[in-house]
C-alpha distance (Angstrom), angle and dihedral (degrees) to the residues before:
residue distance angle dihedral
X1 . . .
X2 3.89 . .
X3 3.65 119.0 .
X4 4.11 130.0 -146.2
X5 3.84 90.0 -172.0
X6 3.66 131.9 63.2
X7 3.80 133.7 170.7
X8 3.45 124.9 -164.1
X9 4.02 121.9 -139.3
X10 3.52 134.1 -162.8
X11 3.93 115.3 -155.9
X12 3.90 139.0 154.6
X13 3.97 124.6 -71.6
X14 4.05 72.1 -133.0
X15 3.37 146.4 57.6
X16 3.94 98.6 -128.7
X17 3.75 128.1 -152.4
X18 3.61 106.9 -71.7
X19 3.97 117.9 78.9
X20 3.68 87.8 -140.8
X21 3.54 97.1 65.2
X22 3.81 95.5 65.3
X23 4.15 87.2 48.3
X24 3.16 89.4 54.5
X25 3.79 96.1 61.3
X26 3.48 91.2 40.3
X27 3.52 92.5 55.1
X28 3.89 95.9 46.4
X29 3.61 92.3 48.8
X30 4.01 90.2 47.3
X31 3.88 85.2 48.7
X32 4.29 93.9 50.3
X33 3.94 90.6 45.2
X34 4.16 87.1 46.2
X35 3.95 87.9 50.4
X36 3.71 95.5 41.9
X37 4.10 91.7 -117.2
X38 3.87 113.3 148.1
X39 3.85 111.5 -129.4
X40 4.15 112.4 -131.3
X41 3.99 106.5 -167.5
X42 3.25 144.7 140.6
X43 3.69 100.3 -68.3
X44 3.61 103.5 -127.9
X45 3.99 126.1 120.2
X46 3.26 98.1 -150.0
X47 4.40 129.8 108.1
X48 3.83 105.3 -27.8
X49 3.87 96.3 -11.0
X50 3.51 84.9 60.2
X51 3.54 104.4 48.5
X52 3.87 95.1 41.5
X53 3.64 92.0 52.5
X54 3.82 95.7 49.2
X55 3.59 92.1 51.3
X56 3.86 100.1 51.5
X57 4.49 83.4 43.4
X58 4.00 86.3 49.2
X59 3.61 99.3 50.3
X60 3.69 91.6 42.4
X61 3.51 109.7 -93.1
X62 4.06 141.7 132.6
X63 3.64 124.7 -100.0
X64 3.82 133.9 -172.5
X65 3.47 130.3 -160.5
X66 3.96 120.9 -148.3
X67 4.21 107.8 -171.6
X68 2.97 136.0 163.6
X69 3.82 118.3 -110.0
X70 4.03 85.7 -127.7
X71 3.59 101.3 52.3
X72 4.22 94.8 45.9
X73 4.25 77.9 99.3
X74 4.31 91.7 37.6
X75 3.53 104.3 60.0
X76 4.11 134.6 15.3
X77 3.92 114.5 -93.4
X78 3.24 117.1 -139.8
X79 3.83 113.7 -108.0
X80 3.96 103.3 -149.9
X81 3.15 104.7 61.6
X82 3.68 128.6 142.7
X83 4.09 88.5 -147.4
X84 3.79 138.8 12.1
X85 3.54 114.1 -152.2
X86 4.17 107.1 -170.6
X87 3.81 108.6 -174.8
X88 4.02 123.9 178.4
X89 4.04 100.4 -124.0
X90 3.39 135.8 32.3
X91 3.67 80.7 -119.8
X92 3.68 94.7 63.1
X93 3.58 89.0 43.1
X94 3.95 95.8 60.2
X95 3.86 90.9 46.4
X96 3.53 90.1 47.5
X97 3.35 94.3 59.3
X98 3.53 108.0 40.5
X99 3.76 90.9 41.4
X100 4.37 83.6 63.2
X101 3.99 86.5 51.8
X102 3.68 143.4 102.4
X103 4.04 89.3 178.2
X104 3.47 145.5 6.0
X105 3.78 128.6 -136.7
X106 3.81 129.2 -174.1
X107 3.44 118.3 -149.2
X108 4.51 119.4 -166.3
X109 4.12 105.2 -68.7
X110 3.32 142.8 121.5
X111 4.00 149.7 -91.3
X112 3.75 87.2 -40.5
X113 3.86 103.2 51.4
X114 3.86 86.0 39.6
X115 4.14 93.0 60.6
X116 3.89 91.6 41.9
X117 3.88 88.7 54.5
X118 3.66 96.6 46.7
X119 3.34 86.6 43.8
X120 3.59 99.9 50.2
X121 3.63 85.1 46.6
X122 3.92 94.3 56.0
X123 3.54 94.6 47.2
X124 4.17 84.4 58.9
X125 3.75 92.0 49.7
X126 3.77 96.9 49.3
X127 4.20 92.9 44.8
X128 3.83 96.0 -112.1
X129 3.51 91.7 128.2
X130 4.37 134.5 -5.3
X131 3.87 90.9 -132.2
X132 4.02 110.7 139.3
X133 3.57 119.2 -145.2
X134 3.70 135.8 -145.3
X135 3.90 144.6 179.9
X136 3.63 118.4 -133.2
X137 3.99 92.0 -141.8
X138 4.04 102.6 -143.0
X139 3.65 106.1 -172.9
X140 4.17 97.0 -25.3
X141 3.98 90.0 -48.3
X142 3.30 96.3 155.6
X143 3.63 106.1 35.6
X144 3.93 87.3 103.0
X145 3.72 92.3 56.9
X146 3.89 91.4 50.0
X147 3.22 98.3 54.7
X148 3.61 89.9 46.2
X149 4.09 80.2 50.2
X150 3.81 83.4 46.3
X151 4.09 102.5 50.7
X152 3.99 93.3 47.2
X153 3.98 87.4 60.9
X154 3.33 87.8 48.1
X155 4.03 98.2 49.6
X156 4.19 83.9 42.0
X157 3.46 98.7 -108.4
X158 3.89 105.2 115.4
X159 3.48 119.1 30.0
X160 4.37 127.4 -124.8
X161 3.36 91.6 -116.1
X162 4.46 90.1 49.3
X163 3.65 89.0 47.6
X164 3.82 97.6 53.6
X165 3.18 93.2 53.2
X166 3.85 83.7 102.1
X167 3.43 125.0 81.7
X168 4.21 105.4 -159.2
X169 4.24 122.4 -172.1
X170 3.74 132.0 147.5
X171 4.10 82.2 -143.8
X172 3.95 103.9 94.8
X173 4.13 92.7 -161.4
X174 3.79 90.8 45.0
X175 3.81 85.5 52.8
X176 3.35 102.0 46.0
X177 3.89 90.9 45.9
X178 3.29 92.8 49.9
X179 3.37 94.7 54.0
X180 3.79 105.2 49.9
X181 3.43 95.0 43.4
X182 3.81 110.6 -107.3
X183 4.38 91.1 110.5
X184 3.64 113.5 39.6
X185 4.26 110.9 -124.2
X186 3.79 110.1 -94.3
């Protein structure tokens, strides 16, 4: 099988508390596989990571890995994958993987998934690259972070147009069509 579109996903090292975290990986990765999209993440099989990649591999999709060359002795690498991507930085890493992207989706995680979002995000706003971004809403995950997204429009510091530059669902196929293109953001 040999993909022309590939979205990148930030998740949790971890599975987190809620149930509904870990079905919602498994359902986005069972939705990429179904719609031939290759999955670029952070190459891990651990919590999320883990469960996402496993379900895009197990209903016959591609997966690459992006990892750091200093955490290949920190955290498990996942051994099925299609491609390994080891970069030197955590810098090179992030570019890496949004550079092999048509989309990004974050899944529930931590510190980590929350810098590569903003991140990815800021990189949209300043032109660097024309990758949407969207949060795969597990159980009202996110709501936090968009009302955090909410109250610095309303204290002037980020913009309307900045701050809906995410696209947020708890439907995986809604997401990912929304985000490549093929059903227009509601």
């Amino acid at each position: 099988m040999s993909t022309s579109r590939a979205i990148t996903v930030y998740c949790g090292a971890n599975d987190g508390h809620n149930p509904a975290y870990r079905a919602a990986a498994y359902e986005l990765g069972r939705h990429l596989a179904e719609r031939g999209i290759r999955l670029i993440y952070g190459g891990g099989s651990t919590g999320l990571m883990g469960v996402l990649a496993d379900a895009v591999l197990g209903s016959g999709g591609e997966v690459t890995g992006v990892i750091p060359s200093f955490m290949q002795n920190k955290e498990y690498i996942h051994r099925g994958l299609d491609e390994l991507h080891v970069r030197a930085s955590m810098h090179e890493r992030k570019a890496t993987m949004l550079d092999l992207a048509d989309g990004v989706i974050a899944l529930p995680g931590g510190i980590g998934t929350l810098e590569e979002l903003i991140e990815a995000m800021t990189w949209t706003q300043l032109g660097i690259h024309g990758i949407s971004c969207g949060l795969l809403d597990a159980d009202g995950f996110w709501n936090p972070f968009m009302q955090m997204l909410d109250h610095c429009v309303t204290e002037g510091f980020v913009t309307e147009m900045t701050r809906n530059l995410v696209i947020r669902s708890s439907d995986p196929a809604w997401l990912v069509d929304a985000l490549i293109g093929t059903r227009p953001p509601s």
